[in-house]
C-alpha positions as CSV (number, residue, x, y, z in Angstrom):
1,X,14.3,7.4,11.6
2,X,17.1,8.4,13.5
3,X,20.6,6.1,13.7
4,X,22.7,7.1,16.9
5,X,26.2,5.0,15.3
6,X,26.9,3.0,12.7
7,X,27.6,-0.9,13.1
8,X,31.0,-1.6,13.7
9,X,31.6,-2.8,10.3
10,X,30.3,0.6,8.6
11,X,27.4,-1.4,7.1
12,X,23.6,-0.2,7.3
13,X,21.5,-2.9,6.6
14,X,17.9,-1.3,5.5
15,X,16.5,-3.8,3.3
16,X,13.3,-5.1,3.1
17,X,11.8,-2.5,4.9
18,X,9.4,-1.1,2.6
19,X,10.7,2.0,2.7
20,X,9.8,5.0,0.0
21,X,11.2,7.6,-2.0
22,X,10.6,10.2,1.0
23,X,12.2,7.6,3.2
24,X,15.5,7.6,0.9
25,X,15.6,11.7,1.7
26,X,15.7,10.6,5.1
27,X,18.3,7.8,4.8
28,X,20.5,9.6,2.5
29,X,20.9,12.6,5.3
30,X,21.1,9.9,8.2
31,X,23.0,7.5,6.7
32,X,25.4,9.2,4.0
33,X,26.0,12.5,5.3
34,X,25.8,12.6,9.0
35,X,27.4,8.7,10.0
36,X,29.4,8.4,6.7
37,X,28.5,4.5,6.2
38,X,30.9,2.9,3.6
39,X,28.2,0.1,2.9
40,X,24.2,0.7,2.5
41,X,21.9,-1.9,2.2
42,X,18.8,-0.8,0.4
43,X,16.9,-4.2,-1.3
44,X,13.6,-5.3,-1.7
45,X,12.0,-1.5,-0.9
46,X,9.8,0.6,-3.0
47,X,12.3,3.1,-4.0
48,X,11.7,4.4,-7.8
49,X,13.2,6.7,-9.9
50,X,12.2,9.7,-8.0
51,X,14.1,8.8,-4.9
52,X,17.1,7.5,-7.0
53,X,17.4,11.3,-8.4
54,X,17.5,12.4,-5.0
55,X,20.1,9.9,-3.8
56,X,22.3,11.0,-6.9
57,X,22.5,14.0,-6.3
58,X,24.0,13.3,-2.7
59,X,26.2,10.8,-4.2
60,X,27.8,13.2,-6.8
61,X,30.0,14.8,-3.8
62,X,30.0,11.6,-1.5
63,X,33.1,10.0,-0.2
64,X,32.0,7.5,2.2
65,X,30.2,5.4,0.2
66,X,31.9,2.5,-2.0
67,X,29.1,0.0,-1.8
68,X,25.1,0.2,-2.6
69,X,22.5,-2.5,-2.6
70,X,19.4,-1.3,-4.3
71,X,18.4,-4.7,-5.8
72,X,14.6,-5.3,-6.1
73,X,13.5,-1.8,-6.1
74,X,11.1,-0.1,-8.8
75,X,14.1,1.8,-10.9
76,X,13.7,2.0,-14.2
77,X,16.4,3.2,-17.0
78,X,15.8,6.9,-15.8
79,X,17.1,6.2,-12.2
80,X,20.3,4.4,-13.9
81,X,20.5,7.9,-16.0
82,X,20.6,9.9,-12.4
83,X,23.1,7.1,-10.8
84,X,25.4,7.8,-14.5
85,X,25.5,11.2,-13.6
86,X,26.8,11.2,-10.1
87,X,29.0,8.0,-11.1
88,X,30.6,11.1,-13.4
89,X,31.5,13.1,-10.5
90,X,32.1,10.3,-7.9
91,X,34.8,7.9,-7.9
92,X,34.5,6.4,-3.7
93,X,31.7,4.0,-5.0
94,X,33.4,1.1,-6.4
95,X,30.1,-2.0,-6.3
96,X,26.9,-0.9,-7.2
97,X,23.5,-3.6,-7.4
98,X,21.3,-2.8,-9.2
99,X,19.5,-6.8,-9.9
100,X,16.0,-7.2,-10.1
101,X,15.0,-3.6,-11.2
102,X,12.6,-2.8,-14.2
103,X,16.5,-1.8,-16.1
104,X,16.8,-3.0,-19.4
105,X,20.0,-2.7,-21.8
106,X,19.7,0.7,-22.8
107,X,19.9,1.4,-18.8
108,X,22.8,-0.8,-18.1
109,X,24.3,0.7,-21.0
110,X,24.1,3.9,-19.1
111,X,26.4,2.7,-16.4
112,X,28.3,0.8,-18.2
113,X,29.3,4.6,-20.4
114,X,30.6,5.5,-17.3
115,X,33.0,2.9,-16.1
């Protein structure tokens, strides 16, 4: 996958494109680090936990991105616990949405430690 510019309003729309937890390596280094998007789209995929921990640890020194859509994914409370810790370190990302994921209290609460 391979983006020559971002849209003019600094939005990548990637949702519903089925995409996986090696696509989100791949989106992450495309979309975060090389156009610096301020706006990422990432519903209705197949991205777990796994590809969550990757995309925190890029988002830990990120300062492009202030909104992410990852609703209707397959994260669980230990992808909230890897979001928490770049949300530590982080301060650019100001929405986050997170809907329709297998996240129950104990994962919100998570998040919710670090607001």
């Amino acid at each position: 996958m391979r983006l020559a510019k971002l849209p003019s309003d600094d939005t990548v729309y990637l949702q519903d494109k089925k995409l996986t937890d090696y696509d989100i390596r791949i989106v992450v280094q495309e979309v975060i680090s090389n156009l610096k998007c301020s706006r990422l789209v990432l519903d209705c995929n197949k991205i777990t936990d796994k590809g969550v921990e990757h995309f925190g640890r890029v988002l830990q020194s990120n300062t492009s991105l202030t909104v992410l859509f990852m609703n209707n994914n397959q994260i669980s409370n230990r992808g909230t616990n890897y979001i928490t810790q770049a949300l530590y370190t982080n301060r650019t990302l100001t929405e986050l949405h997170l809907r329709g994921n297998q996240i129950t209290d104990e994962g919100a609460l998570f998040i919710a430690q670090v607001l």
